[in-house]
C-alpha positions as CSV (number, residue, x, y, z in Angstrom):
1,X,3.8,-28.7,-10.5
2,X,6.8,-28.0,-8.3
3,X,5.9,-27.1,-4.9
4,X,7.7,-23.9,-4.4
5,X,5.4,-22.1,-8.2
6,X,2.1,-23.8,-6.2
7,X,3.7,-21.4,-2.6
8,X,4.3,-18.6,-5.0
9,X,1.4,-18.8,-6.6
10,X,-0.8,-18.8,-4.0
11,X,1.3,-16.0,-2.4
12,X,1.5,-13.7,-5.3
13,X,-2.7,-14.0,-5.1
14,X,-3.0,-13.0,-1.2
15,X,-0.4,-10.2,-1.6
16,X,-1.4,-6.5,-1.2
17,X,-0.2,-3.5,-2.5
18,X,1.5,-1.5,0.2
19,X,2.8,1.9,1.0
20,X,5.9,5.2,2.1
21,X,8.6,6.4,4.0
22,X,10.6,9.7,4.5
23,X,12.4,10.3,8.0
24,X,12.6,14.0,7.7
25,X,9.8,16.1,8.9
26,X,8.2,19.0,6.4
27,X,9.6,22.4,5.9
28,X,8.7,25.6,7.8
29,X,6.7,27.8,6.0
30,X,5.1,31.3,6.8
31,X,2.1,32.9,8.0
32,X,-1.0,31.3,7.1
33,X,-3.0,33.4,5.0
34,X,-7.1,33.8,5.5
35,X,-9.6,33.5,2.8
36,X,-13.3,33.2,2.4
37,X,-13.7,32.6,-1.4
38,X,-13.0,28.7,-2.5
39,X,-9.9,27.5,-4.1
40,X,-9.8,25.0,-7.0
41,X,-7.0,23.1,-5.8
42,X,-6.2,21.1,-9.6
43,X,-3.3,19.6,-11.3
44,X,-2.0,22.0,-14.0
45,X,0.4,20.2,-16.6
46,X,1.1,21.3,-20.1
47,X,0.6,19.4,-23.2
48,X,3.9,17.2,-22.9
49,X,4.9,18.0,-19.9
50,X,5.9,14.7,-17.6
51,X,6.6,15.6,-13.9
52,X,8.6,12.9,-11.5
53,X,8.0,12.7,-7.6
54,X,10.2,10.1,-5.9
55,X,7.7,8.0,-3.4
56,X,9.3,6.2,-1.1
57,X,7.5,3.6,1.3
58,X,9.5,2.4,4.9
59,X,8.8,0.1,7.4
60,X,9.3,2.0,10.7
61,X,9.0,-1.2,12.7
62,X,9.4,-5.2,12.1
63,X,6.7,-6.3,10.3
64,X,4.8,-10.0,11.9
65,X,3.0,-12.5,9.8
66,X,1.6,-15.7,11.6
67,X,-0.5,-18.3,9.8
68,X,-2.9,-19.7,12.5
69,X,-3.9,-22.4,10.5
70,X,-3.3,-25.2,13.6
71,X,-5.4,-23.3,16.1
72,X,-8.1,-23.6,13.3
73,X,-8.0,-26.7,12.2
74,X,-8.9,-29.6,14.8
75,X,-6.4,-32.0,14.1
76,X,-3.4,-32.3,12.0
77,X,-3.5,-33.4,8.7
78,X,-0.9,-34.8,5.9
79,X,-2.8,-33.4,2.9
80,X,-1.0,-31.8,-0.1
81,X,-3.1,-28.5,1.1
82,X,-1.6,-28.1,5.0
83,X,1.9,-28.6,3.3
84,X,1.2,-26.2,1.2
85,X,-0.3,-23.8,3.5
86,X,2.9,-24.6,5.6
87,X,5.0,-23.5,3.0
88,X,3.2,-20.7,2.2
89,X,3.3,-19.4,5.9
90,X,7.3,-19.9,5.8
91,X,7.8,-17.7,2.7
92,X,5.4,-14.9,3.7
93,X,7.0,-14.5,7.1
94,X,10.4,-14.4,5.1
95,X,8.9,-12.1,2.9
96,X,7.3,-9.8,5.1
97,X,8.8,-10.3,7.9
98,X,12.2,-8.1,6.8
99,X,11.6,-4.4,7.3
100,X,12.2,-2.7,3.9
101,X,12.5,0.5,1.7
102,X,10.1,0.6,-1.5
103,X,11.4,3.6,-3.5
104,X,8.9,4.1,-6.6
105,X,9.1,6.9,-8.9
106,X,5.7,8.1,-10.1
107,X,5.1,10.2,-13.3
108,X,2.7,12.2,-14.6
109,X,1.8,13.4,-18.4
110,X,-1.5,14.2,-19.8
111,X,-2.7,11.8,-22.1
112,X,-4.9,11.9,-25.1
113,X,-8.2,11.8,-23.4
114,X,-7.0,15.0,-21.6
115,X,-6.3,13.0,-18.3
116,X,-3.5,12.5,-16.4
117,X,-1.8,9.0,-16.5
118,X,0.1,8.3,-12.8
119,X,2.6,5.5,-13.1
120,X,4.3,4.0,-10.2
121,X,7.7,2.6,-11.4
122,X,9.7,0.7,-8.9
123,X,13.0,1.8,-8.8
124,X,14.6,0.3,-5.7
125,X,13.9,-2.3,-3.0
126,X,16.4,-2.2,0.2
127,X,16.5,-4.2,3.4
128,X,16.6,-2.4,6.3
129,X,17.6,-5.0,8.8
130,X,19.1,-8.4,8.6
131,X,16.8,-10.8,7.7
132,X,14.9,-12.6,10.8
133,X,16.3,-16.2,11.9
134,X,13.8,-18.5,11.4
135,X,13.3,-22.5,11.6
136,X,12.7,-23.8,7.9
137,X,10.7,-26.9,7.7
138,X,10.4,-28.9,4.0
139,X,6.9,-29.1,3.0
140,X,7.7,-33.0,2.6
141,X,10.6,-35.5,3.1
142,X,12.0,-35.1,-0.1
143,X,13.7,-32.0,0.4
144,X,15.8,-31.2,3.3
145,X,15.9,-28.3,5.2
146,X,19.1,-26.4,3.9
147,X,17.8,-27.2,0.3
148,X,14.5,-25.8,1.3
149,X,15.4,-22.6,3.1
150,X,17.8,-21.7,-0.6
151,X,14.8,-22.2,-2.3
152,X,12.7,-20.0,0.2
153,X,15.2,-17.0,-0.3
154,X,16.2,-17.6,-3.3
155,X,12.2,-17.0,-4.6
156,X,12.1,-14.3,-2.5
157,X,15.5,-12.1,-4.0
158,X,13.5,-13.4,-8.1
159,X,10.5,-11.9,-7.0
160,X,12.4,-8.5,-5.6
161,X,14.4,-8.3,-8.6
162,X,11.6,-8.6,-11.1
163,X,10.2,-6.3,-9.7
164,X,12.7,-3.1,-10.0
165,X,12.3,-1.0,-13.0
166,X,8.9,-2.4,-13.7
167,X,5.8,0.0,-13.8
168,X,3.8,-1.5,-10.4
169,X,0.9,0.8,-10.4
170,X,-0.9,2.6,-14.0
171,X,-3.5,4.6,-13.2
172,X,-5.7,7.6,-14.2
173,X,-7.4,11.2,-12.4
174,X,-8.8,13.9,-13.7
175,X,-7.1,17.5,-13.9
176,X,-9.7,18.4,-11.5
177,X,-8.6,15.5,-9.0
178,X,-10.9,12.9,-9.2
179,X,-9.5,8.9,-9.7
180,X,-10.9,8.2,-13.3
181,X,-9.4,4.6,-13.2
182,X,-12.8,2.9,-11.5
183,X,-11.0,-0.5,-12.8
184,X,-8.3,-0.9,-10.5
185,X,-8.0,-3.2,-7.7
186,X,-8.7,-1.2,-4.7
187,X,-5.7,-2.0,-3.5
188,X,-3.8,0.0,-6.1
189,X,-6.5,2.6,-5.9
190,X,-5.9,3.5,-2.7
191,X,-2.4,4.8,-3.2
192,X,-3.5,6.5,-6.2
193,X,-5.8,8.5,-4.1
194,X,-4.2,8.8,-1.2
195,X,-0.9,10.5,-3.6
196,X,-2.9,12.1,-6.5
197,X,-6.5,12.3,-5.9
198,X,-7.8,15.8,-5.1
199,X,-11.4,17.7,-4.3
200,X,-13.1,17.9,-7.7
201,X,-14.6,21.0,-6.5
202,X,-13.0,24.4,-5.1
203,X,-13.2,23.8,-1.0
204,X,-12.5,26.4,1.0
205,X,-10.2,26.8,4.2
206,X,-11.5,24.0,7.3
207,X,-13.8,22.1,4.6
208,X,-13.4,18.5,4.2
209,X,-14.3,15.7,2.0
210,X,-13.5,12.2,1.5
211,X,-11.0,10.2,-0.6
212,X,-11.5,7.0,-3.0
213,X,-10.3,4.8,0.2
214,X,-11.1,1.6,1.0
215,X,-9.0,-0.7,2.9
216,X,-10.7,-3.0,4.6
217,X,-12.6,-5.7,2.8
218,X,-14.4,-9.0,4.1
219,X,-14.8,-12.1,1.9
220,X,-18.8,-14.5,2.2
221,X,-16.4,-16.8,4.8
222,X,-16.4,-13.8,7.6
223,X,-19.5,-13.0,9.4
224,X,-19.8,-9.2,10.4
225,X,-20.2,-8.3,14.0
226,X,-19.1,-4.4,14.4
227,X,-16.9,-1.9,11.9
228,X,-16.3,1.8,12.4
229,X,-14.9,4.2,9.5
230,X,-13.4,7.5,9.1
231,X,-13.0,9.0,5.8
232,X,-11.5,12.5,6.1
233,X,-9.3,15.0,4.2
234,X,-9.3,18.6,5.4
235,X,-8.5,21.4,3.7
236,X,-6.4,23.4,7.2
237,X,-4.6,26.5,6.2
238,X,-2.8,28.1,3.2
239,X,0.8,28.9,4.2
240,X,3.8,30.5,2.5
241,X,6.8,28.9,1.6
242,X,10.0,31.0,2.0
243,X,10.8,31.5,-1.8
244,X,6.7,33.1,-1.9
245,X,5.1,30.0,-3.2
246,X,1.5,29.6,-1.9
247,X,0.4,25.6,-0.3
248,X,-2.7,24.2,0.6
249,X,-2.2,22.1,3.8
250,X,-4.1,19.1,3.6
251,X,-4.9,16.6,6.6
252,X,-5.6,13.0,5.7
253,X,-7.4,10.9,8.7
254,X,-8.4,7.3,7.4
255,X,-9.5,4.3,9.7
256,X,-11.3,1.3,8.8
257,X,-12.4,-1.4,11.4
258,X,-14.2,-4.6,10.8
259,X,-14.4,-7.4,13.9
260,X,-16.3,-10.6,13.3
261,X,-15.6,-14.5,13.3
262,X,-15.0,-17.1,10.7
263,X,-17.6,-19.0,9.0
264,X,-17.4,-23.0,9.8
265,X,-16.7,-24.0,6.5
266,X,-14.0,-21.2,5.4
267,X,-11.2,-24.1,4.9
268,X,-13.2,-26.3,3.2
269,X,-11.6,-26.4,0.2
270,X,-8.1,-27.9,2.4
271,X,-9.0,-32.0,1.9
272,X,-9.7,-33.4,5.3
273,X,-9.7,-30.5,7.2
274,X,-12.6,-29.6,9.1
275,X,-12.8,-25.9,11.0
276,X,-14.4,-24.0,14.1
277,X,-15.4,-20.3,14.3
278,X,-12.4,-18.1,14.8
279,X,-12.7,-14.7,16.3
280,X,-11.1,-12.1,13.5
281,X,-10.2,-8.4,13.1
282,X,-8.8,-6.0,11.0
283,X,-8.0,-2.9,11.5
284,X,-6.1,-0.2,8.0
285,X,-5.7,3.5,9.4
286,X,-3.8,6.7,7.2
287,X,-2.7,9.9,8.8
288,X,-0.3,12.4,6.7
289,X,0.0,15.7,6.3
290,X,0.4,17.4,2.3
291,X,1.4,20.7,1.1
292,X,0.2,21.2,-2.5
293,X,1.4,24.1,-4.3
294,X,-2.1,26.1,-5.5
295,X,-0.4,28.2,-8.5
296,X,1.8,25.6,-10.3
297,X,-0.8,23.0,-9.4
298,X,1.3,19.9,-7.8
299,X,2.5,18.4,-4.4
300,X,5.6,20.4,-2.7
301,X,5.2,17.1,-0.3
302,X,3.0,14.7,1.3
303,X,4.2,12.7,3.7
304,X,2.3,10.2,6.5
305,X,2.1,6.7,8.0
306,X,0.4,3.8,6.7
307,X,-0.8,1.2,9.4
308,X,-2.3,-2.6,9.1
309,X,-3.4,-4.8,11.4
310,X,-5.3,-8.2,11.6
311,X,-5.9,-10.9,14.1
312,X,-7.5,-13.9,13.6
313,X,-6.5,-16.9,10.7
314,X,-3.9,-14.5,9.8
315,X,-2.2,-12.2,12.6
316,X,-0.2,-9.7,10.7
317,X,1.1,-6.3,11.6
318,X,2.9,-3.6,9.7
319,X,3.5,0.4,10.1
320,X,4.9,2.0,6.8
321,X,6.2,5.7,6.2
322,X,5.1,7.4,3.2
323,X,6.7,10.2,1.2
324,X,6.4,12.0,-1.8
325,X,9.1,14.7,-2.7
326,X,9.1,16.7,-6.7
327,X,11.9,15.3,-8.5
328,X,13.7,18.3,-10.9
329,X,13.8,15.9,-13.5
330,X,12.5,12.9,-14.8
331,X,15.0,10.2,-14.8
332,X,15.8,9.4,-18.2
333,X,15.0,5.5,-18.4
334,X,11.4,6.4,-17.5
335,X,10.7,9.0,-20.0
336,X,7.9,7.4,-22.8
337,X,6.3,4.7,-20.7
338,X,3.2,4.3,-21.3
């Protein structure tokens, strides 16, 4: 197998689903109005109806991927695997290491078991800086450098073009809020909750409750020392739009924490590589702000940042803006999916 599919391969199964961007801040609205009596705050579509939001994620600062795999293992090796892992490194930090615009648009129809199906279509991918310089090394002699960099970026562009147009995220809730899709990788379930999920029950103002969220997640080859968790949306205020509309503020406060060390044998699978405990963290955190309309029952906005962080075999950082605005209409080319 060539070596460039085994890369891809084995970076397609390590890649997560990330998040949004928007560089404007929300709208004014009015007075806050005061009420005692709980408000069902549900998603109220008609019998072939579709609505559109455009949800756009944004780096808001360079992303940084590093491969530690030399501090880890104790000497160097000529295996298949450290190439491999070589490569692999090279095409993830070319990858991730260009700050970009995701611009999804998600849709939303009630389906025949009378919930709503959420799809996440990608609709563009931008660059927002040059590319970083970077020193390409071939995996192996048989391949020079300039041959091997083409390679690199020319995987990269496939993979970014495949990917436009194409429904990345198919999911479920509940008119009354709740994610009904239990099967999905909790990667993807996380933005489905963190954009459509809502309290299943009326709430009323300065209650809170918490989200289908989790972020963080330890394989049997980390050993847990310490983790903290915060899990919080509250229900703030009910504000007036200028046109009379009535929103439900919403604050969204998510962290997830887990420190701990590698176990000895967590690259044993690389042939003749041998490992030591290395110290790890990770760190996921979510802060936005939404406005959902109470009435027409849907988002006027949501919009918040999206941070991930993790030292260890793998030091990575990235910061992502999220946004999600009400389209007026759906854009033809995604009307029918399914």
């Amino acid at each position: 197998m060539p070596r460039i599919v085994i890369i891809l391969a084995l970076f397609v199964s390590m890649s997560i689903s990330a998040c949004t961007s928007a560089d404007e801040a929300p709208p004014q609205v009015g007075a806050s109005s005061v009420s005692d009596q709980p408000i069902a705050l549900d998603w109220k579509l008609a019998d072939g109806e579709t609505i559109a939001y455009l949800t756009a994620m944004k780096s808001i600062e360079s992303p940084t991927i590093d491969f530690n795999f030399d501090e880890i293992l104790e000497e160097d090796t000529d295996t298949p695997g450290a190439s491999i892992l070589d490569g692999l490194e090279q095409f993830a930090q070319l990858y991730y290491g260009t700050p970009q615009e995701y611009n999804f648009i998600s849709t939303l129809h009630l389906n025949e078991r009378g919930n709503i199906t959420v799809l996440m279509i990608m609709d563009s991918l931008t660059s927002v800086e040059e590319q970083p310089e970077m020193t390409f090394e071939p995996p192996s002699q048989d391949i020079g450098a300039e041959e091997w960099e083409q390679q690199l970026r020319d995987a990269v562009q496939r993979m970014q073009q495949d990917m436009q147009g194409t429904v990345q995220l198919r999911g479920e809730i509940a008119p009354a809020g709740e994610v009904t899709s239990f099967y999905l990788p909790d990667r993807q379930k996380n933005l489905l909750a963190i954009f459509f999920e809502l309290p299943s029950q009326p709430v009323r103002i300065g209650e809170t409750w918490e989200l289908d969220f989790q972020c963080v997640e330890i394989g049997a080859g980390f050993i847990f020392t310490q983790s903290d968790r915060i899990n919080q949306v509250t229900f703030s205020e009910v504000t007036t739009l200028p046109d009379g509309r009535q929103v439900a503020v919403l604050d969204y406060l998510m962290l997830e924490s887990v420190s701990g060390y590698t176990d000895s044998h967590l690259l044993s699978s690389i042939d003749g590589a041998t490992a030591e405990p290395k110290a790890i963290a990770t760190r996921c955190s979510f802060v936005g702000q939404g406005q959902f309309l109470i009435n027409e029952g849907r988002w006027h906005q949501l919009v918040g940042e999206m941070s991930i962080s993790s030292v260890g075999i793998l030091d990575s950082s990235q910061t992502q803006r999220f946004a999600i605005t009400p389209l007026d209409e759906v854009p033809p080319q995604y009307i029918g999916l399914e």
